[in-house]
N, C-alpha and C positions, 0 to 999 in steps of 0.2 A: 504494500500500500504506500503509494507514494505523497506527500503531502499536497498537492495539488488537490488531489480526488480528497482528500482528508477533510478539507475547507473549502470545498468546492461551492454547497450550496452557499455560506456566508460571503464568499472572497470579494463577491462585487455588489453587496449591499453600500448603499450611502452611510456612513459617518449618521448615530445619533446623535441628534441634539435636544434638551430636555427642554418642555415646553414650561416647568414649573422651577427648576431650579436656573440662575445664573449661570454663564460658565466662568469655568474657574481662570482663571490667568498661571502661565507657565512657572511665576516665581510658587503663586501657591500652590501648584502642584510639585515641583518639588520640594517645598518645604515639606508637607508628607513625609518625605522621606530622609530627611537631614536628622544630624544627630540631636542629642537633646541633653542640657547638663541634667543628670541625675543629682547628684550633689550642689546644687547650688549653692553660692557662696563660699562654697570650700575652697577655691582660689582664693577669694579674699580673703578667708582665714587663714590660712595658709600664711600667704603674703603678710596678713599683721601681725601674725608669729614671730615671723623672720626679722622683723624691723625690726633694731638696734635702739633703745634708748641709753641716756648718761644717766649716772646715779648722780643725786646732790652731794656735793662736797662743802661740809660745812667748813666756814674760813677759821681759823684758830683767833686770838684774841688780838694778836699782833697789824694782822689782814684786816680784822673789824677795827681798829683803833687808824688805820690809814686810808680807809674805806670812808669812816662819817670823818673825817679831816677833811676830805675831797669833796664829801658832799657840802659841809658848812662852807668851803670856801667858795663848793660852785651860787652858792645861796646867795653868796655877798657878792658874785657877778653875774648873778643870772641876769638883769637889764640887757649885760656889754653880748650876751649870746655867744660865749665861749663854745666855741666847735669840739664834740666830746664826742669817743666811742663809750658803749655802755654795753658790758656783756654782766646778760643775767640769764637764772636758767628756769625755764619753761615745763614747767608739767606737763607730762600726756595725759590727755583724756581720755587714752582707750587702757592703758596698761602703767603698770608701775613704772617712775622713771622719769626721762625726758628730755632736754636739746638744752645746750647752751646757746643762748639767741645774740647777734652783734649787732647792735645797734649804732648808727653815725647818725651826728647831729645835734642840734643844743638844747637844751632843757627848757621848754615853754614854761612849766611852772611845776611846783610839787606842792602835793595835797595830803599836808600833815598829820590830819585826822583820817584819811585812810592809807597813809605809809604807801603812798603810788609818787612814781614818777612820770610826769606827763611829755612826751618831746614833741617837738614841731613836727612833724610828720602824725599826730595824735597816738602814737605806740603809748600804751600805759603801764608802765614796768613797779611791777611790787618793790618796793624798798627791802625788805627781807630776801629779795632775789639776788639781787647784786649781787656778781664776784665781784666784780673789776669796774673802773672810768677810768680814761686815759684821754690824754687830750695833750695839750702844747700850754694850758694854760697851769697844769701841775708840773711839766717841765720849768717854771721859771719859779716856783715860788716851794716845790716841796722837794 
């Protein structure tokens, strides 16, 4: 039996086309048949596993006592807008941990009732975060 004679009575019917349903477009039909994530999100779990956070290092009394020096003198020039870097560090919100963030730029103002640092760029940095300020204006005077 040869396939001809097999399909013989169907081989030259016309193509149905449904009087009640749409038809489908090529991309949806083969999405039918495309994979499917079983696990969803387990990439991204995955992946926020693997991210890296820093542990806090708290500064010894030395680091703190040259730390509010810098900030009291930045206090008495905040007006002149002394150009400062400020690296402090950043909690993660998904996991224990976090970044040391750098911040460039000068201190719009500090708000002493909530121990924030506010800079021109609006960044609001915790006072309790601070390692470091570094700037040109502690090279002349500390």
């Amino acid at each position: 039996m040869n396939r001809d004679s097999k399909y013989a009575e169907i081989i030259n019917l016309p193509h149905h086309v449904s009087e009640t349903k749409p038809h489908m477009s090529m991309i949806d039909r083969a999405a039918q048949f495309s994979p499917f994530a079983a696990l969803t999100g387990h990439n991204a779990a995955l992946d926020e596993t693997a991210r890296l956070t820093d542990t806090f290092v708290e500064l010894d009394e030395d680091e703190k006592e040259i730390l509010d020096a810098k900030m009291h003198m930045l206090m008495d020039f905040i007006d002149e807008k002394p150009e400062v870097t400020v690296i402090y560090f950043k909690p993660d919100e998904k996991k224990s941990g976090g970044a040391y963030i750098t911040v460039n730029g000068y201190i719009k103002r500090v708000n002493i009732l909530r121990r924030e640092i506010i800079m021109n760029n609006e960044t609001v940095i915790p006072v309790d975060s601070v390692s470091d300020i570094r700037g040109e204006i502690f090279d002349k005077t500390i």
